[in-house]
PADREN-912211 format. One record per residue (C-alpha): chain; residue number from 0; x, y, z. Coordinates in steps of 0.02 Angstrom, whole numbers, always signed. Layout:
// residues N
+--------+-----+--------+--------+--------+
! chaine ! num !     px !     py !     pz !
+--------+-----+--------+--------+--------+
!      A ! NUM !      X !      Y !      Z !
...
+--------+-----+--------+--------+--------+
***
This chain:
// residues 229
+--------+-----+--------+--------+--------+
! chaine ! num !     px !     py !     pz !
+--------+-----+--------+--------+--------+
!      A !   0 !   +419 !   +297 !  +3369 !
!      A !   1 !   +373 !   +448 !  +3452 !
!      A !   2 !   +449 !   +479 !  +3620 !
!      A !   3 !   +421 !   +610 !  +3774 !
!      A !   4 !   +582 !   +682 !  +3868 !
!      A !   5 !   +592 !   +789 !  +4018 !
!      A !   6 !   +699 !   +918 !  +3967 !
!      A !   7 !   +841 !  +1040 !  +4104 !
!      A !   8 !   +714 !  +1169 !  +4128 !
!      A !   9 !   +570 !  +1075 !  +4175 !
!      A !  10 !   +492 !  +1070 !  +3995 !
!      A !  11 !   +444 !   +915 !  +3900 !
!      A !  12 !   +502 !   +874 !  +3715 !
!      A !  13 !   +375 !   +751 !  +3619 !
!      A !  14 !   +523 !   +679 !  +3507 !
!      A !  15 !   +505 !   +577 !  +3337 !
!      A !  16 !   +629 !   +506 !  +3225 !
!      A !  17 !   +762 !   +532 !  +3394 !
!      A !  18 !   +943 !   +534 !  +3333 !
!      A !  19 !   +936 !   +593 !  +3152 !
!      A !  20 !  +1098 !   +679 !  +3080 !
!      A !  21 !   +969 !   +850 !  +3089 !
!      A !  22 !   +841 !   +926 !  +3203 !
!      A !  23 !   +684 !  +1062 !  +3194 !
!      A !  24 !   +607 !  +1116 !  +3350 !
!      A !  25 !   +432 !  +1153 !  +3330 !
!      A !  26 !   +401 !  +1323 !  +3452 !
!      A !  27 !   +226 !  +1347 !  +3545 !
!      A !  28 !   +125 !  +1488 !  +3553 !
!      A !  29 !    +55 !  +1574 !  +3714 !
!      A !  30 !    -43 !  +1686 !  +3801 !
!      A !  31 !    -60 !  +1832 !  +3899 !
!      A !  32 !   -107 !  +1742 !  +4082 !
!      A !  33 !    +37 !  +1647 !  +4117 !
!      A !  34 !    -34 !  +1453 !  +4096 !
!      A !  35 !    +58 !  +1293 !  +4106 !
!      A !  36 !   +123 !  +1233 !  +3948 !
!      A !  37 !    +24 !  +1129 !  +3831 !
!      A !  38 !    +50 !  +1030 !  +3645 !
!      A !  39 !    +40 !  +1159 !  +3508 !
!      A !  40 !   -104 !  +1069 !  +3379 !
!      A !  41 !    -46 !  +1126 !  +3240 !
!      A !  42 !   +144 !  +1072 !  +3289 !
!      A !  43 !    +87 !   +901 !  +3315 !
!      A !  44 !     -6 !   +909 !  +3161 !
!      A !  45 !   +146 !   +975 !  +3056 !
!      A !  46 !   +237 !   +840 !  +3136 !
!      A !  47 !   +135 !   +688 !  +3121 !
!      A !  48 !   +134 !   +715 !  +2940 !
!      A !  49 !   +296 !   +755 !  +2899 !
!      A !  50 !   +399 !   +638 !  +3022 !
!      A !  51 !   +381 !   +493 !  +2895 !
!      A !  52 !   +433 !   +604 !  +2727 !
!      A !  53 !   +591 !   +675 !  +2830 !
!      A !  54 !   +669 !   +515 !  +2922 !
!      A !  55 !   +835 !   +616 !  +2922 !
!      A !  56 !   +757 !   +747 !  +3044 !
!      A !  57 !   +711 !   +733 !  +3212 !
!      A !  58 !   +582 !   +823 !  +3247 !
!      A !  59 !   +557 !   +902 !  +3437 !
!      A !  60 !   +391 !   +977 !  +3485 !
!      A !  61 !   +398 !  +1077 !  +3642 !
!      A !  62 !   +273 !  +1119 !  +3769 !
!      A !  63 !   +341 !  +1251 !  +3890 !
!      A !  64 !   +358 !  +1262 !  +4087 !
!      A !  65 !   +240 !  +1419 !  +4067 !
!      A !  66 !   +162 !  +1493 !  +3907 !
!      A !  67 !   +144 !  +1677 !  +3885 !
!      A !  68 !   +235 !  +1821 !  +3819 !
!      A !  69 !   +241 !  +1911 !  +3979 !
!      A !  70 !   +389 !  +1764 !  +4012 !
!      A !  71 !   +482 !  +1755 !  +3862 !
!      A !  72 !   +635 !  +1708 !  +3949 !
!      A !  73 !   +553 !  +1573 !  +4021 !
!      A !  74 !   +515 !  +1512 !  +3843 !
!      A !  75 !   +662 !  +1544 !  +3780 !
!      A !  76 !   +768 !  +1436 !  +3900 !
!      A !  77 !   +660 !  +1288 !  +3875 !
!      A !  78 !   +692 !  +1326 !  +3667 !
!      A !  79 !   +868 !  +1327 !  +3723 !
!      A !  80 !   +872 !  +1164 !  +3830 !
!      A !  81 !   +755 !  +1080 !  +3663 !
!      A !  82 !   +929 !  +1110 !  +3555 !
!      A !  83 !  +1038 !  +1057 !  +3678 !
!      A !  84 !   +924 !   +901 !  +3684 !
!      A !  85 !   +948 !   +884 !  +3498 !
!      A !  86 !  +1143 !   +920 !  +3480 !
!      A !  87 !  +1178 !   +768 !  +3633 !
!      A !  88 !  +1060 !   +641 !  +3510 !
!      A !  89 !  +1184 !   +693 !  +3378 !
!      A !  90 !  +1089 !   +822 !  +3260 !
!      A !  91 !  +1240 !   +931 !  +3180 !
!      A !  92 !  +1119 !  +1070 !  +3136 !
!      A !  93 !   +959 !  +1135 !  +3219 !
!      A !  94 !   +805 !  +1220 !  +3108 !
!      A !  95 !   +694 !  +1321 !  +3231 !
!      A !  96 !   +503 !  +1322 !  +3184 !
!      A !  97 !   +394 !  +1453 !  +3280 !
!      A !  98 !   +221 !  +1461 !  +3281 !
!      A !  99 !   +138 !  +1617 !  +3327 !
!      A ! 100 !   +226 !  +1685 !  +3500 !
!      A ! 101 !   +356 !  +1540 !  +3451 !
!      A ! 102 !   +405 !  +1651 !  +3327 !
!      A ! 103 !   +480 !  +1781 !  +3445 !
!      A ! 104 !   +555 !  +1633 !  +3555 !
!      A ! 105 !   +640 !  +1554 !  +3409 !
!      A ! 106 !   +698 !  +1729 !  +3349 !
!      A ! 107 !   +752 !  +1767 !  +3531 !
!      A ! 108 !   +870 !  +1606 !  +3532 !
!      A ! 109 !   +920 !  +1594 !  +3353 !
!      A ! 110 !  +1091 !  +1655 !  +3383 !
!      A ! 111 !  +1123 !  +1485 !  +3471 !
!      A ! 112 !  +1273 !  +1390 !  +3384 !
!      A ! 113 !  +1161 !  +1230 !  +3346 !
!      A ! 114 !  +1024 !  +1346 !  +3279 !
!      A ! 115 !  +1033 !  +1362 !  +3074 !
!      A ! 116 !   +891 !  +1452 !  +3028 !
!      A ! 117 !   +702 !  +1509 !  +3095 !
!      A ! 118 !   +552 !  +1449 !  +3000 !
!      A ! 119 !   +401 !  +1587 !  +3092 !
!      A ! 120 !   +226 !  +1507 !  +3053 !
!      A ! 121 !   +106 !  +1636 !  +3068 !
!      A ! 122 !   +231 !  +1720 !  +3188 !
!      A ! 123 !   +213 !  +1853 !  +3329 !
!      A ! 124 !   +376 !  +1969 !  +3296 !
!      A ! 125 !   +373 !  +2114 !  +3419 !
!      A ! 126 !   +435 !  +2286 !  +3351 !
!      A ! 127 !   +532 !  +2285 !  +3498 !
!      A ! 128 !   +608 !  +2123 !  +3485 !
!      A ! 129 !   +796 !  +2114 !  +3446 !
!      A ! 130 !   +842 !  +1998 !  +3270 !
!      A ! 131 !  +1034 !  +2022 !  +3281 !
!      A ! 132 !  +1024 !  +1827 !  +3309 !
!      A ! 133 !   +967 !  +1807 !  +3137 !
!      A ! 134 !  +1133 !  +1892 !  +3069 !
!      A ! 135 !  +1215 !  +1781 !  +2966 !
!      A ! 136 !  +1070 !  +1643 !  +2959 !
!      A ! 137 !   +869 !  +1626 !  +2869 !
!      A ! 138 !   +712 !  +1690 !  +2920 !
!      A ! 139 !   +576 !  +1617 !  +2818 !
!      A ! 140 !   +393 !  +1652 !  +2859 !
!      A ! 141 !   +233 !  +1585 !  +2831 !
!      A ! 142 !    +68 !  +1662 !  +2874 !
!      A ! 143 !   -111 !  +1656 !  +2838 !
!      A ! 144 !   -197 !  +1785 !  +2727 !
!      A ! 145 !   -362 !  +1787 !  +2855 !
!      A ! 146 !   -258 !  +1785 !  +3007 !
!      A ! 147 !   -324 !  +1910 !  +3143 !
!      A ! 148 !   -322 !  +1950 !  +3331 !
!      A ! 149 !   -497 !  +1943 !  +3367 !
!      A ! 150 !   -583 !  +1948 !  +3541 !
!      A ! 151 !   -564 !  +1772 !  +3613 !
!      A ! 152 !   -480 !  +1702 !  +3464 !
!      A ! 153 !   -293 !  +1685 !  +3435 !
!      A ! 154 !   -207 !  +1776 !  +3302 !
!      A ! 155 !    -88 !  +1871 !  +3227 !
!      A ! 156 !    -93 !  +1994 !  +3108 !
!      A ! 157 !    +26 !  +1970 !  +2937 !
!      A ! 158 !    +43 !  +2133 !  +2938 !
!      A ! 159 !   +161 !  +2115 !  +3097 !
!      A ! 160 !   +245 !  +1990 !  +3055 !
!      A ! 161 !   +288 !  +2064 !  +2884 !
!      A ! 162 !   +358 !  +2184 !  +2969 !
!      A ! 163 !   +472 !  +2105 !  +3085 !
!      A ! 164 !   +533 !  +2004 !  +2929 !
!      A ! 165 !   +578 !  +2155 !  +2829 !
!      A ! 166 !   +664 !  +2216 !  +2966 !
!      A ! 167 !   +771 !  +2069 !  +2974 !
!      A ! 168 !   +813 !  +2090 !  +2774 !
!      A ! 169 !   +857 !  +2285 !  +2795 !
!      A ! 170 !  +1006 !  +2206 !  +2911 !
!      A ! 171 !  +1048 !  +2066 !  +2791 !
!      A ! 172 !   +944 !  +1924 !  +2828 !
!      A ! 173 !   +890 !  +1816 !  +2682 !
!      A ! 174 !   +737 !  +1733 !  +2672 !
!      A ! 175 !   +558 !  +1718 !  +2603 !
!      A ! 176 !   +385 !  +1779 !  +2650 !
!      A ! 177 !   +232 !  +1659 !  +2596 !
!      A ! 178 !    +66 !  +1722 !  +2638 !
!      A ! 179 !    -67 !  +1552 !  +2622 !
!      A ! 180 !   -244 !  +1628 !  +2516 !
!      A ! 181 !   -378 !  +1629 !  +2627 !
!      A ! 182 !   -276 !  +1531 !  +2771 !
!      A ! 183 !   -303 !  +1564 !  +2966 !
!      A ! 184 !   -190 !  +1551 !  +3129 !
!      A ! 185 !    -98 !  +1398 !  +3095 !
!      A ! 186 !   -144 !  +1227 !  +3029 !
!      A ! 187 !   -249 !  +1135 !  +3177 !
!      A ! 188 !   -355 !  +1188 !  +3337 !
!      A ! 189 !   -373 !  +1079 !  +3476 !
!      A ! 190 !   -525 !   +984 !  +3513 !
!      A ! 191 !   -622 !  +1002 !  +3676 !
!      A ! 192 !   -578 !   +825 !  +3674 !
!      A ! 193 !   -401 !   +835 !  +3649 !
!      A ! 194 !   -385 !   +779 !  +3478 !
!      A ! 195 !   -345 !   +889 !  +3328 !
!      A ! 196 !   -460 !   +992 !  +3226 !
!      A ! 197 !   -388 !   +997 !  +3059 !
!      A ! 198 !   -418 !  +1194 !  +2960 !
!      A ! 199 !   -471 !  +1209 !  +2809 !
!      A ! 200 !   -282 !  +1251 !  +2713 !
!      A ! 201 !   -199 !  +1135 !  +2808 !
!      A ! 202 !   -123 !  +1032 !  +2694 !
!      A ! 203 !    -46 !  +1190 !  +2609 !
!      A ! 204 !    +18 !  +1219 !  +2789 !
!      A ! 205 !    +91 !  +1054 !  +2765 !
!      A ! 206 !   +147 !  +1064 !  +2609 !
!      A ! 207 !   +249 !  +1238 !  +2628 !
!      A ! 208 !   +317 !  +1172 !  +2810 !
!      A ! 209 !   +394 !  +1020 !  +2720 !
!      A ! 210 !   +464 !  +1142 !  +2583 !
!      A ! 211 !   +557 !  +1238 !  +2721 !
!      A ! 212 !   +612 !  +1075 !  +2781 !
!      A ! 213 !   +688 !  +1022 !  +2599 !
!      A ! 214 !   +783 !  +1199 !  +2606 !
!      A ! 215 !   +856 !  +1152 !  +2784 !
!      A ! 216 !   +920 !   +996 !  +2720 !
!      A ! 217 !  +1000 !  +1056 !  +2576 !
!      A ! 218 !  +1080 !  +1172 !  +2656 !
!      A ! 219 !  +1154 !  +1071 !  +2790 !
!      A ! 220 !  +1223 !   +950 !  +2652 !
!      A ! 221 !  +1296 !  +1096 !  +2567 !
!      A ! 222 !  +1360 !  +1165 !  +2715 !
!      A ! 223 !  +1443 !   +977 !  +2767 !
!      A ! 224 !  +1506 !   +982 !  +2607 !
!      A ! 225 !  +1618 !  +1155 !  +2622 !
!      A ! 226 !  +1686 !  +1077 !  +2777 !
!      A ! 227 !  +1757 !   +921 !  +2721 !
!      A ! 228 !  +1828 !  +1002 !  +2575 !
+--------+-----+--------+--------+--------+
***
């Protein structure tokens, strides 16, 4: 059952498998004009699939009030008020998964105490942006091999967000960096239609996203188990 809640800050949270023991919420990307918020494709891709294999996870797609990076705060509160959604359904731990500008939103908020981790697909990570949220916590990253900023076409470069990750692992940060052969922007594009336009690696988008999700499992039953003992 998939199900659509109005979130504090105006946003809207397209929610499946509501009230597992975990959570991921799936960050949006954006753009330069500030434009209302609208359903990432390839989050509702990545979550379509994967929703059935990972019944212990609910899974939150966000669309924001606003979406651009000239309002990252913006973003960032309705990230915020997406976890706070998940810890009142009950989820004890909290992965953040950011596509492109999600990637510096789910960055920007992972020192929250329900987040556990960041998952960046394809992610936009600012030289400027601050990681010390990541201290003591995961950045994993996935990204596209052909993945460009082109006139007119979304995209960003893995050479930035390589960057941004070693950064994080110069101050301690653990993680992995996955770049997908021949892979572009994300998994899915969005129909003039509305429906989704599957690319051409997506199932190795797929397949990688529900690795990440394994990890976050096992270490949230690993990390339940060092409490109760």
């Amino acid at each position: 059952m998939t199900r659509i809640i109005p979130l504090e800050t105006g946003a809207d949270a397209r929610v499946r498998n509501e009230g597992a023991p975990l959570a991921a919420v799936l960050a949006n990307g954006g753009t330069a004009r500030p434009l209302p918020g609208t359903w990432s494709a390839t989050s509702e891709l990545l979550a379509s699939e994967l929703a059935p294999r990972f019944g212990e996870i609910e899974l939150i797609e966000l669309r924001y009030r606003v979406k651009t990076w000239n309002q990252l705060e913006s973003c960032m509160a309705d990230v915020v008020a997406a976890l706070e959604l998940a810890w009142r359904d009950g989820a004890r731990e909290c992965l953040l998964v950011g596509f492109s500008m999600g990637g510096a939103v789910s960055i920007g908020v992972a020192g929250h105490d329900a987040a556990a981790a960041v998952l960046g697909l394809a992610p936009w990570i600012p030289d400027r942006l601050p990681l010390d949220g990541l201290r003591g916590k995961r950045l994993d990253v996935i990204h596209g091999a052909w993945d460009r900023f082109l006139p007119g076409i979304p995209g960003v470069s893995p050479d930035n967000s390589r960057r941004g990750y070693e950064r994080a692992r110069a101050i301690g940060v653990e993680g992995t960096y996955t770049l997908i052969p021949r892979g572009l922007h994300g998994a899915a594009l969005r129909s003039p239609f509305g429906g989704i336009l599957r690319l051409p690696s997506w199932r190795r988008w797929v397949a990688l996203v529900g690795e990440g999700l394994e990890r976050f499992q096992a270490s949230a039953s690993a990390a339940s188990l060092r409490r109760s003992s």
